[in-house]
PDB file of N, CA, C, O and CB in Angstrom:
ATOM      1  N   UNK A   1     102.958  88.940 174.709  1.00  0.00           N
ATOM      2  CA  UNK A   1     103.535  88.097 173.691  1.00  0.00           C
ATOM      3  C   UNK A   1     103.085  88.589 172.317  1.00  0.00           C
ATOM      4  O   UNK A   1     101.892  88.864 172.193  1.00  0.00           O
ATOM      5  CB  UNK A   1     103.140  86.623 173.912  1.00  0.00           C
ATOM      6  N   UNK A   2     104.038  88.754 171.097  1.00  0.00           N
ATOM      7  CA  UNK A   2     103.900  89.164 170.074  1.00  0.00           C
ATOM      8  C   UNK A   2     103.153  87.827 168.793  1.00  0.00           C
ATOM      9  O   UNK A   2     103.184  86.621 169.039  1.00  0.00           O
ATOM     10  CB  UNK A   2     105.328  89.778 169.899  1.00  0.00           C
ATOM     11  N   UNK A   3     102.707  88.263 167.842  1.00  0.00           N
ATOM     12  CA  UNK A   3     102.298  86.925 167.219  1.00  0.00           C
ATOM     13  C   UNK A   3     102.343  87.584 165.945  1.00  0.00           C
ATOM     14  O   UNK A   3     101.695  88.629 166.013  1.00  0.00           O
ATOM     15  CB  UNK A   3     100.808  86.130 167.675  1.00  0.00           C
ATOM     16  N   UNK A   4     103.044  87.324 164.358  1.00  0.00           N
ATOM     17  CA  UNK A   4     102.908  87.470 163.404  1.00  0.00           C
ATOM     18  C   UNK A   4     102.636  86.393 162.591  1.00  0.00           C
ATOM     19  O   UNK A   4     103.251  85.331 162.680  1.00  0.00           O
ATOM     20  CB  UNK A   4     103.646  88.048 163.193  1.00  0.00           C
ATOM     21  N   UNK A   5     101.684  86.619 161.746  1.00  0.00           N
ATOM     22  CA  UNK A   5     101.278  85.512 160.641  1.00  0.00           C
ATOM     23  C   UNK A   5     101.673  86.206 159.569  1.00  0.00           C
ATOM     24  O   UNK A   5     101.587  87.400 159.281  1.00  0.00           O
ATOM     25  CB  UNK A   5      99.695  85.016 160.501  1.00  0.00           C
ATOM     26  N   UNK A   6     102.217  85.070 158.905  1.00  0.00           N
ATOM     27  CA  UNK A   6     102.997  85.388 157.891  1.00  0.00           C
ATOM     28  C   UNK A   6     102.523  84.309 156.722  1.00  0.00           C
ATOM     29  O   UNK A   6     102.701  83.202 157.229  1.00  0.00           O
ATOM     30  CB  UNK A   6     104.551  85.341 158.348  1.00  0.00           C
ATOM     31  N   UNK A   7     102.107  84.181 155.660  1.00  0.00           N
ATOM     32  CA  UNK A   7     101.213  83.538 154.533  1.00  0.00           C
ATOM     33  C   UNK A   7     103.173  83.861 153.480  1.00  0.00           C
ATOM     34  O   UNK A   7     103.887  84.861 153.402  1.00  0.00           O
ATOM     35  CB  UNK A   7      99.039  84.834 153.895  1.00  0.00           C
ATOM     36  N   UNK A   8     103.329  82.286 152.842  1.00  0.00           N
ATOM     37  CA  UNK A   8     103.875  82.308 151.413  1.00  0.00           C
ATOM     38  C   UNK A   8     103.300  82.018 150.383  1.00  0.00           C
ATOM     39  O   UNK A   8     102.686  80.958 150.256  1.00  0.00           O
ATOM     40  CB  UNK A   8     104.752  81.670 151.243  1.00  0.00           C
ATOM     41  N   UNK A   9     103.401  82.947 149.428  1.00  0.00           N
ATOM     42  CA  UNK A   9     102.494  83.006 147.815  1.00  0.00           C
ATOM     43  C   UNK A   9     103.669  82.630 147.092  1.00  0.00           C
ATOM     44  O   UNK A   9     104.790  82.767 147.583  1.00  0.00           O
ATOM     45  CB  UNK A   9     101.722  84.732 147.130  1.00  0.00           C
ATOM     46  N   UNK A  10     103.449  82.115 145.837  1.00  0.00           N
ATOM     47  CA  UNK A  10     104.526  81.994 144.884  1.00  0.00           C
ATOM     48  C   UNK A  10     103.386  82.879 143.708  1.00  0.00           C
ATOM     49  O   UNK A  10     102.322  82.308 143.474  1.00  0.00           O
ATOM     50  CB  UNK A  10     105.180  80.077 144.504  1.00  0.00           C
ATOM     51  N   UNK A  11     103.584  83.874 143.202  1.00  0.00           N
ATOM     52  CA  UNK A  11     102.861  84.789 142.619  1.00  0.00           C
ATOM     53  C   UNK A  11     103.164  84.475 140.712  1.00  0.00           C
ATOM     54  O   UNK A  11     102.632  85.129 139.815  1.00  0.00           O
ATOM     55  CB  UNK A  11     103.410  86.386 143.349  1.00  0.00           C
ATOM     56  N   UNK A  12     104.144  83.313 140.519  1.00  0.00           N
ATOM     57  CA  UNK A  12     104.188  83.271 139.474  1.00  0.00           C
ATOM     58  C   UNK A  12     103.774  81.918 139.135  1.00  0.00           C
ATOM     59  O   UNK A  12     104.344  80.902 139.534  1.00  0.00           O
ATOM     60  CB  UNK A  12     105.253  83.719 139.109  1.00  0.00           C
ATOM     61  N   UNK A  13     102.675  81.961 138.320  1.00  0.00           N
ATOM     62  CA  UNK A  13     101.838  80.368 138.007  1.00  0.00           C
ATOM     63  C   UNK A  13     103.534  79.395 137.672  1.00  0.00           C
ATOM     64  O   UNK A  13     103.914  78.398 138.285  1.00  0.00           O
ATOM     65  CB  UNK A  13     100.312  80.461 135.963  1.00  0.00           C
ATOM     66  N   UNK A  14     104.212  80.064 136.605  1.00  0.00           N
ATOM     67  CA  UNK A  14     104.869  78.461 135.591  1.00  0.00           C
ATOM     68  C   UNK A  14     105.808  77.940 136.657  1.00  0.00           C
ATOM     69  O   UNK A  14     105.958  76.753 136.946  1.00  0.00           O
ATOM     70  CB  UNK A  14     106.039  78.795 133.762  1.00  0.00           C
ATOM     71  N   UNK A  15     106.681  79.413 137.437  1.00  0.00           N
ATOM     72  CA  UNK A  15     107.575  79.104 138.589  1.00  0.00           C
ATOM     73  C   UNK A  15     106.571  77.986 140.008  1.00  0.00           C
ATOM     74  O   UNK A  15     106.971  76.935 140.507  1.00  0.00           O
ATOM     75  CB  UNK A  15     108.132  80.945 139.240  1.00  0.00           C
ATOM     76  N   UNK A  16     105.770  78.434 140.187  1.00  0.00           N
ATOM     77  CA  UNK A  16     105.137  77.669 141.211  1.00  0.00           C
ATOM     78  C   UNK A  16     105.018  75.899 140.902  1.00  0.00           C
ATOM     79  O   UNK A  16     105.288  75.021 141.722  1.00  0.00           O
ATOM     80  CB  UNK A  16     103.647  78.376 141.361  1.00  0.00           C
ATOM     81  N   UNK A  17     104.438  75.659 139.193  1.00  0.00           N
ATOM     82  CA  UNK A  17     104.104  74.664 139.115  1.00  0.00           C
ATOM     83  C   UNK A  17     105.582  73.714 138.430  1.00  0.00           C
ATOM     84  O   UNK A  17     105.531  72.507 138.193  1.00  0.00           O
ATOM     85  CB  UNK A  17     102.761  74.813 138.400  1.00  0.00           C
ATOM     86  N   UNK A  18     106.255  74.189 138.309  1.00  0.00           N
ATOM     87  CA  UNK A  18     107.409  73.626 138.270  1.00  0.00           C
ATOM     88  C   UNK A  18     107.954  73.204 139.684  1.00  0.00           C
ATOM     89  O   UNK A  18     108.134  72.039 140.038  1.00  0.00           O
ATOM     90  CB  UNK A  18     108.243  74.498 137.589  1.00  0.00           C
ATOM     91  N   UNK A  19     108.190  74.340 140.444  1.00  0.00           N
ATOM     92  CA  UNK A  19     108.168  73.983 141.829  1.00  0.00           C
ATOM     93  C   UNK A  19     107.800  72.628 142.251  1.00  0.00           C
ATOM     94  O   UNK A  19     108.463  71.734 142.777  1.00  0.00           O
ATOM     95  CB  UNK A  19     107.349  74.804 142.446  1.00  0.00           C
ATOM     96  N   UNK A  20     106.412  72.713 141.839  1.00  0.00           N
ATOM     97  CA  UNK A  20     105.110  71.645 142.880  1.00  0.00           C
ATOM     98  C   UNK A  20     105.656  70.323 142.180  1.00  0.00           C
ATOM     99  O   UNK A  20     105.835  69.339 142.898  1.00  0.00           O
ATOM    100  CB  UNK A  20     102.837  71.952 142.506  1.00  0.00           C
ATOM    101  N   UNK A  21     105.993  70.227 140.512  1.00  0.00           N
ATOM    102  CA  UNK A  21     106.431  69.126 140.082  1.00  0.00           C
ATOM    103  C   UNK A  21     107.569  68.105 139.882  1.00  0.00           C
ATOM    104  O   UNK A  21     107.746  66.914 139.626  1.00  0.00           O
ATOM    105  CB  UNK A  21     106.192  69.287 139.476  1.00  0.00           C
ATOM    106  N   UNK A  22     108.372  69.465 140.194  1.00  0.00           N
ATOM    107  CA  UNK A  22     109.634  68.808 140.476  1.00  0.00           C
ATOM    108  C   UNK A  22     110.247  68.693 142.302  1.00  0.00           C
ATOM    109  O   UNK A  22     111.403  68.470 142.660  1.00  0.00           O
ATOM    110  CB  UNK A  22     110.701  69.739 139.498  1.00  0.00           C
ATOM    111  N   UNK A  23     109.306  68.878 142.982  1.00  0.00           N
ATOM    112  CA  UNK A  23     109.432  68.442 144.167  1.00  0.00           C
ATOM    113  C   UNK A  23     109.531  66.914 144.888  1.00  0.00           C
ATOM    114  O   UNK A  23     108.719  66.231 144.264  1.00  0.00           O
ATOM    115  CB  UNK A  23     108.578  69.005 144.537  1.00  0.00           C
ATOM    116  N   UNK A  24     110.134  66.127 145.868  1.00  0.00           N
ATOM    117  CA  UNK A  24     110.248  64.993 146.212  1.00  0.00           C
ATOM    118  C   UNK A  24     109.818  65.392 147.383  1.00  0.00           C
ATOM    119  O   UNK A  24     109.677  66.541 147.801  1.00  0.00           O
ATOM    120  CB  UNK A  24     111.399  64.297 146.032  1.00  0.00           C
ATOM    121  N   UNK A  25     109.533  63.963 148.105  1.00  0.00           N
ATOM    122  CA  UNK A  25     109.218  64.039 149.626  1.00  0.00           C
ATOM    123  C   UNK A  25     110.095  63.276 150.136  1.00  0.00           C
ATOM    124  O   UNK A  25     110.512  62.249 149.602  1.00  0.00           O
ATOM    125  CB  UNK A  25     107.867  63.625 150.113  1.00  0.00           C
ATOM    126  N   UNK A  26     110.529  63.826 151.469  1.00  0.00           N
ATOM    127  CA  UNK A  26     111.333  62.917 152.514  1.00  0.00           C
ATOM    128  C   UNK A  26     110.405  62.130 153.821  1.00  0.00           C
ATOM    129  O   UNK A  26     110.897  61.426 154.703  1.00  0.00           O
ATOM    130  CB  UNK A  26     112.503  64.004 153.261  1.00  0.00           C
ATOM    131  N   UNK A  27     108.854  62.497 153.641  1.00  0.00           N
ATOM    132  CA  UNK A  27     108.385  61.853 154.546  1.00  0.00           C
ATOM    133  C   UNK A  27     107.486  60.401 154.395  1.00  0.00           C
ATOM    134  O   UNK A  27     106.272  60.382 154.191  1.00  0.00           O
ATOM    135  CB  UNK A  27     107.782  62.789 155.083  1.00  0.00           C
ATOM    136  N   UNK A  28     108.337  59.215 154.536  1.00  0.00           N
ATOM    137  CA  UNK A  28     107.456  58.030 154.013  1.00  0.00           C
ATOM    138  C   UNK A  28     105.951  58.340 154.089  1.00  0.00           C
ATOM    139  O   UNK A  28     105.591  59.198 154.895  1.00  0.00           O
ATOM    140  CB  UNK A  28     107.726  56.690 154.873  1.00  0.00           C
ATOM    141  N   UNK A  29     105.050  57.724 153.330  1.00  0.00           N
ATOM    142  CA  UNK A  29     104.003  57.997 152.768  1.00  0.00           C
ATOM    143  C   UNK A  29     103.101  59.445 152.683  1.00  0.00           C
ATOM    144  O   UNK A  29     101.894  59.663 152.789  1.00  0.00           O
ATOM    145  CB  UNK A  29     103.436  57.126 153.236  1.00  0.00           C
ATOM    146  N   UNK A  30     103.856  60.010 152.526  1.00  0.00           N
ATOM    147  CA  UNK A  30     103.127  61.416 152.536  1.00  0.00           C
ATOM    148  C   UNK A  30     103.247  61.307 151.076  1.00  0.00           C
ATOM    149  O   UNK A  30     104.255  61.037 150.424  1.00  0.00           O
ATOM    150  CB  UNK A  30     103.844  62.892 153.382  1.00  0.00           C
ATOM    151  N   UNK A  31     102.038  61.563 150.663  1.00  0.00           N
ATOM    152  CA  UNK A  31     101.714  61.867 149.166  1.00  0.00           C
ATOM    153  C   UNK A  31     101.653  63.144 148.366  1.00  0.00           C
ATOM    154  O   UNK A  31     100.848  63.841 148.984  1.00  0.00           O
ATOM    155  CB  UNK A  31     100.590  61.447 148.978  1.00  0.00           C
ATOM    156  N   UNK A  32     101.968  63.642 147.592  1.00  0.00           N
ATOM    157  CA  UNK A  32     102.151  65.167 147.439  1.00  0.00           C
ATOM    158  C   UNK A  32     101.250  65.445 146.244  1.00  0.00           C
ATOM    159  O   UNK A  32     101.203  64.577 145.374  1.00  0.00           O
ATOM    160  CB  UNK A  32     103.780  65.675 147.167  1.00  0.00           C
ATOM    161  N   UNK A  33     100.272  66.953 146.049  1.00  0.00           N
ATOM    162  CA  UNK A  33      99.131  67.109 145.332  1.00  0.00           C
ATOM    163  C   UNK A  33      99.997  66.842 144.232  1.00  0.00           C
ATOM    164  O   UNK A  33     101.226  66.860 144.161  1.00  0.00           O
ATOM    165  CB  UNK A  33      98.227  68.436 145.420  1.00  0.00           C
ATOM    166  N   UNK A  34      98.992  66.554 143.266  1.00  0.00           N
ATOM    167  CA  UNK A  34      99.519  67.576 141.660  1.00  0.00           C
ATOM    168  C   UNK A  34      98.874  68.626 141.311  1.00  0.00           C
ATOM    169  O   UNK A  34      97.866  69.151 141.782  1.00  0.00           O
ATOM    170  CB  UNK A  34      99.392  66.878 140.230  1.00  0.00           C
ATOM    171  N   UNK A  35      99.657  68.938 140.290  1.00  0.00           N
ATOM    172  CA  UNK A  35      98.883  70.249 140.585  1.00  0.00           C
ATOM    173  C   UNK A  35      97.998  70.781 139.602  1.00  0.00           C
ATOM    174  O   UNK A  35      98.285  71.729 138.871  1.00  0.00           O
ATOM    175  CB  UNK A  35      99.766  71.303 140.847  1.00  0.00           C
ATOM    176  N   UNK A  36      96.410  69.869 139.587  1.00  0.00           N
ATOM    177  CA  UNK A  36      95.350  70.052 139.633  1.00  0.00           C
ATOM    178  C   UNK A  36      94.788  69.959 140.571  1.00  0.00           C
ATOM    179  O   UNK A  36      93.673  70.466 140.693  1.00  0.00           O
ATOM    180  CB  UNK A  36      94.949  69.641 139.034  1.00  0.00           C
ATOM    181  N   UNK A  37      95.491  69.157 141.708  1.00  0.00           N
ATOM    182  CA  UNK A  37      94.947  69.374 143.501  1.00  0.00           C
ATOM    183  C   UNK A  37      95.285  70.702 143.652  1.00  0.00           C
ATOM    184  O   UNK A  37      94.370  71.513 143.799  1.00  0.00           O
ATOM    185  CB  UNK A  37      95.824  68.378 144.902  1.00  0.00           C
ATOM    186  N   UNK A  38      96.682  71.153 143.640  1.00  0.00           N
ATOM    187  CA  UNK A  38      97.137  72.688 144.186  1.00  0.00           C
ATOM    188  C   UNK A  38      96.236  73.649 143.766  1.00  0.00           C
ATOM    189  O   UNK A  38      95.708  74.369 144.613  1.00  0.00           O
ATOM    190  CB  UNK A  38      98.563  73.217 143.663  1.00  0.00           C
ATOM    191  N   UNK A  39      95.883  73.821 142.161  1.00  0.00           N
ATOM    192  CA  UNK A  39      95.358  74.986 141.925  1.00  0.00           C
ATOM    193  C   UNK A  39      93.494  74.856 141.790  1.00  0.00           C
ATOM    194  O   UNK A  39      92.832  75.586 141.053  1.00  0.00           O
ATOM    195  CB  UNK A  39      96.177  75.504 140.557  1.00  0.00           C
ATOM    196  N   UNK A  40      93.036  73.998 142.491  1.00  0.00           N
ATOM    197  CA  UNK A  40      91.766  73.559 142.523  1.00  0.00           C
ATOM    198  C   UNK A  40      91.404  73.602 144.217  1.00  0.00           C
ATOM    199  O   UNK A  40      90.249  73.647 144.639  1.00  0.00           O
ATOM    200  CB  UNK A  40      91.673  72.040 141.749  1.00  0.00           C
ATOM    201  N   UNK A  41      92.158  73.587 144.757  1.00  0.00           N
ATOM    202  CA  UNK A  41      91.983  73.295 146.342  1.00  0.00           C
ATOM    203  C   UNK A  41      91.304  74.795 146.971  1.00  0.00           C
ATOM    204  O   UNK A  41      91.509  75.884 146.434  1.00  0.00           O
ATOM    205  CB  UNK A  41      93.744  72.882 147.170  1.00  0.00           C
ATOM    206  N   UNK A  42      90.638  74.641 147.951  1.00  0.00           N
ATOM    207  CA  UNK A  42      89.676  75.784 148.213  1.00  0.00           C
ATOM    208  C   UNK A  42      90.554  76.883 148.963  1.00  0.00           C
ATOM    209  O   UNK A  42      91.368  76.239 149.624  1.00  0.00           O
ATOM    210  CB  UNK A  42      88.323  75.284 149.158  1.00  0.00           C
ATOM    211  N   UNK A  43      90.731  78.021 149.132  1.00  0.00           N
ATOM    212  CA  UNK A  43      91.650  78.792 149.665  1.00  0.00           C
ATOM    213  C   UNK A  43      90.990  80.075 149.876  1.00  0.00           C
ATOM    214  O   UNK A  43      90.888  80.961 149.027  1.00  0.00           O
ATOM    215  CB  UNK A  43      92.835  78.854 148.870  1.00  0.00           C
ATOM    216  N   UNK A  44      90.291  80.128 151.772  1.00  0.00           N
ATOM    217  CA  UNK A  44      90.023  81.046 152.247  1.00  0.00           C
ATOM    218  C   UNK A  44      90.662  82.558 152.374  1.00  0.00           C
ATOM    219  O   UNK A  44      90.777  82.833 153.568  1.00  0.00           O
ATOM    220  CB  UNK A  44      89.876  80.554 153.026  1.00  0.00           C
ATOM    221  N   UNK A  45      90.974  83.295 151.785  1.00  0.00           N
ATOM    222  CA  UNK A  45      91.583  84.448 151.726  1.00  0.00           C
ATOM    223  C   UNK A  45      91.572  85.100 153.255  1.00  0.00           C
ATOM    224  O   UNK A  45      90.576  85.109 153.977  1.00  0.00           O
ATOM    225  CB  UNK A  45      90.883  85.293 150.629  1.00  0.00           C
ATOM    226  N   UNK A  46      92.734  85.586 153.572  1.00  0.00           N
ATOM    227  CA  UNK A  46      93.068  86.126 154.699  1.00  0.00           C
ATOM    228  C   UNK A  46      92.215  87.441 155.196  1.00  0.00           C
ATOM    229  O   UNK A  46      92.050  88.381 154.418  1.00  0.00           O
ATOM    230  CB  UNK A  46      94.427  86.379 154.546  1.00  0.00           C
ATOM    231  N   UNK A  47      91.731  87.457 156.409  1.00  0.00           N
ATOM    232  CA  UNK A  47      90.803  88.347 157.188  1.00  0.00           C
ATOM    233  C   UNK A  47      91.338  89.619 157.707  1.00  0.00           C
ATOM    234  O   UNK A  47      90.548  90.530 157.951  1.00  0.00           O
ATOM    235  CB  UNK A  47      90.295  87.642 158.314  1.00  0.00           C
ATOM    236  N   UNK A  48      92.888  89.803 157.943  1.00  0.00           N
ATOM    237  CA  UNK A  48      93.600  90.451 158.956  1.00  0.00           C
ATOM    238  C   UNK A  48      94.614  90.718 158.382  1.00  0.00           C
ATOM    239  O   UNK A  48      94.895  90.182 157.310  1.00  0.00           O
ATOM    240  CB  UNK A  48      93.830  89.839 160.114  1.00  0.00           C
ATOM    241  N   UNK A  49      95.433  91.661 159.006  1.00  0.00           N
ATOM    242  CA  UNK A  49      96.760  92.522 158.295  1.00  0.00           C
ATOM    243  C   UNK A  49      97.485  90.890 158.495  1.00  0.00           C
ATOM    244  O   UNK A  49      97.025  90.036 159.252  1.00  0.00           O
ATOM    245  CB  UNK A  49      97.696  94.348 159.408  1.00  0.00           C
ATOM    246  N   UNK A  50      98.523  90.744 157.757  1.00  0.00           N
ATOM    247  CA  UNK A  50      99.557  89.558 157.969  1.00  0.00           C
ATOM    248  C   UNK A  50     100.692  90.096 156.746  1.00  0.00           C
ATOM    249  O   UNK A  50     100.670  90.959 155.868  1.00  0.00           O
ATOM    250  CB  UNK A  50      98.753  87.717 157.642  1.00  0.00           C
ATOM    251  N   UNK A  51     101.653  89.095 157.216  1.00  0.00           N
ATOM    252  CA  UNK A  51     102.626  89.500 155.590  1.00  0.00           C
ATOM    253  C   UNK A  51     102.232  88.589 154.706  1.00  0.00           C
ATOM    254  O   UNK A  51     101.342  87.764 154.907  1.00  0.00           O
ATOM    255  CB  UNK A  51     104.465  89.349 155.568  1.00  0.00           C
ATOM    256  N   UNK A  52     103.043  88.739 153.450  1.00  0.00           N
ATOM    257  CA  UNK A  52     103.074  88.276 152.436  1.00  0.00           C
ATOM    258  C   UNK A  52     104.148  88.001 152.058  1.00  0.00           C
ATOM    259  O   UNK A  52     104.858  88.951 151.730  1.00  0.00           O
ATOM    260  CB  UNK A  52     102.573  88.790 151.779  1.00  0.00           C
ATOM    261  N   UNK A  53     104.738  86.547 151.941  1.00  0.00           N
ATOM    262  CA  UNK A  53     106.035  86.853 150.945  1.00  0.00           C
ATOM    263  C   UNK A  53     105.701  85.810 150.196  1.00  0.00           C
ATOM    264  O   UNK A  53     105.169  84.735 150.473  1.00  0.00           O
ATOM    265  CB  UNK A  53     107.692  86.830 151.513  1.00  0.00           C
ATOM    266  N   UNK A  54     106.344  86.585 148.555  1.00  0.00           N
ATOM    267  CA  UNK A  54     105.927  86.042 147.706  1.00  0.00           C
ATOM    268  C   UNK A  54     107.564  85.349 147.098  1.00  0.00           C
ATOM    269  O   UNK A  54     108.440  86.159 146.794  1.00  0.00           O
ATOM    270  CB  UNK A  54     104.954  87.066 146.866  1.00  0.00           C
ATOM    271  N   UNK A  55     107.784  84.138 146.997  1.00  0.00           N
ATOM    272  CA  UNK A  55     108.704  83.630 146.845  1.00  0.00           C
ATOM    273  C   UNK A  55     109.123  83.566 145.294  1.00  0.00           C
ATOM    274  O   UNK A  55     110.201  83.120 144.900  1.00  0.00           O
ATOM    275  CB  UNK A  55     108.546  82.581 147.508  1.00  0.00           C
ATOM    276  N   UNK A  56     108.195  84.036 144.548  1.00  0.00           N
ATOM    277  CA  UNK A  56     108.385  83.862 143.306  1.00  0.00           C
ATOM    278  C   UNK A  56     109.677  84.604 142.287  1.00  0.00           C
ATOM    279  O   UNK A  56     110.018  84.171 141.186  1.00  0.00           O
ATOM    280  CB  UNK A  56     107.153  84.184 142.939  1.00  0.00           C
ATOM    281  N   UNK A  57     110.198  85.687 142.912  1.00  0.00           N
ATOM    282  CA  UNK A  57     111.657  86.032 142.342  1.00  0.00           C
ATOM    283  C   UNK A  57     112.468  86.362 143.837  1.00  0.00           C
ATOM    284  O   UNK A  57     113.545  86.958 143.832  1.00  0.00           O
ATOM    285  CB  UNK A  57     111.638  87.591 141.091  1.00  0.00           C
ATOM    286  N   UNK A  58     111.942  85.989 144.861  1.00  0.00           N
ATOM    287  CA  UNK A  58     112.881  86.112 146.028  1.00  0.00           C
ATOM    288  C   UNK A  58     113.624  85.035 146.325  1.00  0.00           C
ATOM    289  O   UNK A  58     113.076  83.933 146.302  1.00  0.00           O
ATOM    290  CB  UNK A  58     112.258  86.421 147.172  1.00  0.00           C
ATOM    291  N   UNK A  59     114.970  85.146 146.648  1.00  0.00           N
ATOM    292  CA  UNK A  59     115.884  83.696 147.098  1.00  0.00           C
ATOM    293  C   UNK A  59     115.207  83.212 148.622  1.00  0.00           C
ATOM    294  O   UNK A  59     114.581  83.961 149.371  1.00  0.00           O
ATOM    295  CB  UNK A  59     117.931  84.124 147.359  1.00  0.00           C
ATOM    296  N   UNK A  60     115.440  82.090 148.808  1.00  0.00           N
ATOM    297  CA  UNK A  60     114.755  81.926 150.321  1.00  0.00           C
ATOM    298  C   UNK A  60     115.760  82.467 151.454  1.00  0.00           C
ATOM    299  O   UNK A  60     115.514  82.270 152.645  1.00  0.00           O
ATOM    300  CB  UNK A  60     114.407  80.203 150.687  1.00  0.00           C
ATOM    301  N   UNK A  61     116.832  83.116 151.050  1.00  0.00           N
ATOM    302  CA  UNK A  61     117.460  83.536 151.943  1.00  0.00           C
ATOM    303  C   UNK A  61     116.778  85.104 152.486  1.00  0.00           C
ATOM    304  O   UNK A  61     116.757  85.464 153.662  1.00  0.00           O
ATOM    305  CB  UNK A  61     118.869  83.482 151.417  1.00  0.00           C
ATOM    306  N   UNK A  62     116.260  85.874 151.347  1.00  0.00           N
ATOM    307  CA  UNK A  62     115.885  87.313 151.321  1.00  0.00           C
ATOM    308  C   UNK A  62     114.181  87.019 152.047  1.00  0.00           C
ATOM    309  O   UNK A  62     113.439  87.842 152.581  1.00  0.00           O
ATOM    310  CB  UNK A  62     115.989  88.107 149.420  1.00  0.00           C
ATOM    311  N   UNK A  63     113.987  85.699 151.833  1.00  0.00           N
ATOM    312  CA  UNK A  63     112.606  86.056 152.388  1.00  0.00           C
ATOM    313  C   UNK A  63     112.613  85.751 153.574  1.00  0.00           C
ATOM    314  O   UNK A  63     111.842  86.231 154.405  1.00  0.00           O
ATOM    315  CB  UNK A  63     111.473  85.467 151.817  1.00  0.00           C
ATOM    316  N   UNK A  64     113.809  84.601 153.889  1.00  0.00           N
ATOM    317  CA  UNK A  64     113.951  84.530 155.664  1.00  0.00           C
ATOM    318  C   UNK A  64     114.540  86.114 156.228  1.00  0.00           C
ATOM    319  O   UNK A  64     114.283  86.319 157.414  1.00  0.00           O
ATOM    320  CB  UNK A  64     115.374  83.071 156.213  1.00  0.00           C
ATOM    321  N   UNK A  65     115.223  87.130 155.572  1.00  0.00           N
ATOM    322  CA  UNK A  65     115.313  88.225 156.457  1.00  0.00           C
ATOM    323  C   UNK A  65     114.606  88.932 156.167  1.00  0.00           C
ATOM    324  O   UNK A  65     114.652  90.041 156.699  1.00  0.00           O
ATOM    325  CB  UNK A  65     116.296  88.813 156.628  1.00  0.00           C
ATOM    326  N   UNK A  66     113.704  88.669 155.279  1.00  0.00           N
ATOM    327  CA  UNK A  66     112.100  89.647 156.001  1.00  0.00           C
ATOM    328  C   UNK A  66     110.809  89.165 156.835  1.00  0.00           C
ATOM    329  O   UNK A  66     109.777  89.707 157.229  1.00  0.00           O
ATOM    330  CB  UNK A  66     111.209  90.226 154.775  1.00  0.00           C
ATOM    331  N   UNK A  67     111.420  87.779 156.913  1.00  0.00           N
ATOM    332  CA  UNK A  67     110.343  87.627 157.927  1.00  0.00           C
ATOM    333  C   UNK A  67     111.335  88.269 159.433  1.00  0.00           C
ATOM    334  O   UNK A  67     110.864  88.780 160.449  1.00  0.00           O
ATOM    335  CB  UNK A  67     109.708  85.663 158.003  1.00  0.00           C
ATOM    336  N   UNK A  68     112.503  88.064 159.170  1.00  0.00           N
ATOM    337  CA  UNK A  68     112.864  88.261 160.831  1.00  0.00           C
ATOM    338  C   UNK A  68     113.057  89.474 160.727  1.00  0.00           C
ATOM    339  O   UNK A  68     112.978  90.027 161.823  1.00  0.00           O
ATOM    340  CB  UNK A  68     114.151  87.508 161.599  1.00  0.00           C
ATOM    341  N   UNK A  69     113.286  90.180 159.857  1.00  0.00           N
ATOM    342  CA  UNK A  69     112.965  91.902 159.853  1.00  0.00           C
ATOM    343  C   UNK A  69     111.587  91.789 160.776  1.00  0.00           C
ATOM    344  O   UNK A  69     111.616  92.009 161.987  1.00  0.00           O
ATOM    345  CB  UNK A  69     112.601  92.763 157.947  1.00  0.00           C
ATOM    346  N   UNK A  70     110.319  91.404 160.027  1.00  0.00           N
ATOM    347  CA  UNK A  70     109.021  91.559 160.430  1.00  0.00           C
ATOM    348  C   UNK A  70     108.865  91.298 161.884  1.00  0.00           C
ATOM    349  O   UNK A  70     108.200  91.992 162.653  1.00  0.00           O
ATOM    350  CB  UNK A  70     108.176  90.726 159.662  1.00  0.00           C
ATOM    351  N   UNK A  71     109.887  89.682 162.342  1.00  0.00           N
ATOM    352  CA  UNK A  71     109.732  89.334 163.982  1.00  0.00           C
ATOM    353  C   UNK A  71     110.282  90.589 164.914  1.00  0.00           C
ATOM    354  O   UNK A  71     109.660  91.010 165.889  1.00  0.00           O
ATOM    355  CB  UNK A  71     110.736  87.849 164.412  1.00  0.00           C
ATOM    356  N   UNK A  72     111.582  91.131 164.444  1.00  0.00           N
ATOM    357  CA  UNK A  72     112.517  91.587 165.701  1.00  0.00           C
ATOM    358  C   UNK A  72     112.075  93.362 165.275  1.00  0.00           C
ATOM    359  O   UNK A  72     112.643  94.381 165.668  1.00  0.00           O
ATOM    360  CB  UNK A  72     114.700  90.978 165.562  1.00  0.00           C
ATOM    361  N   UNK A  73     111.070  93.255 164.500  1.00  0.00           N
ATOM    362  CA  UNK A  73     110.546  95.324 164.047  1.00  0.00           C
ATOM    363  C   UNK A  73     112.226  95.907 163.620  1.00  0.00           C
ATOM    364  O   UNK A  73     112.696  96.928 164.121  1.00  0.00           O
ATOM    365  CB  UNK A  73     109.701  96.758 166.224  1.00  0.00           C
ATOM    366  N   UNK A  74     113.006  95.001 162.572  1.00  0.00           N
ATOM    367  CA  UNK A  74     113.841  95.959 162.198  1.00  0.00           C
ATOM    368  C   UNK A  74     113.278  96.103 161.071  1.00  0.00           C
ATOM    369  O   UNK A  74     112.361  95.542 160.472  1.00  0.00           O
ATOM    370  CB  UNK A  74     115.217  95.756 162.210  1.00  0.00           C
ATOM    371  N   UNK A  75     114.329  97.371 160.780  1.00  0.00           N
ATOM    372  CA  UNK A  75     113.805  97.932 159.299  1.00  0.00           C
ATOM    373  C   UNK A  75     115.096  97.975 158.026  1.00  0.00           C
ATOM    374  O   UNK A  75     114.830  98.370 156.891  1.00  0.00           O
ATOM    375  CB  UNK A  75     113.189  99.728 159.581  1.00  0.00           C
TER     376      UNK A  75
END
């Protein structure tokens, strides 16, 4: 059995925190950081090869076909 970990970055601070602020939730009481939680929160850096996609000028369409590039080893 194959296993890829795959980590999303948004690599651009103003794009990210716009993101984080203009976001809603659909799940009753789930509370969502602000973002002095987001960019304060502790974040163990990765140990092992994994991908990266960084969503910050990618459409989420281009980053879903590189993750399944990455699943099915196309190129």
């Amino acid at each position: 059995m194959r296993c890829l970990e795959a980590e999303t970055v948004c690599s651009d601070p103003a794009e990210h925190r716009r993101r984080a602020e203009q976001r809603t939730v659909d799940v009753p009481g789930l509370a969502l950081p602000d973002w002095t939680a987001i960019t304060t929160r502790a974040y163990e850096p990765w140990d092992r090869a994994h991908l990266v996609l960084d969503t910050a000028g990618l459409p989420v369409e281009d980053c879903a076909a590189e993750l399944y590039a990455a699943v099915t080893g196309a190129s």
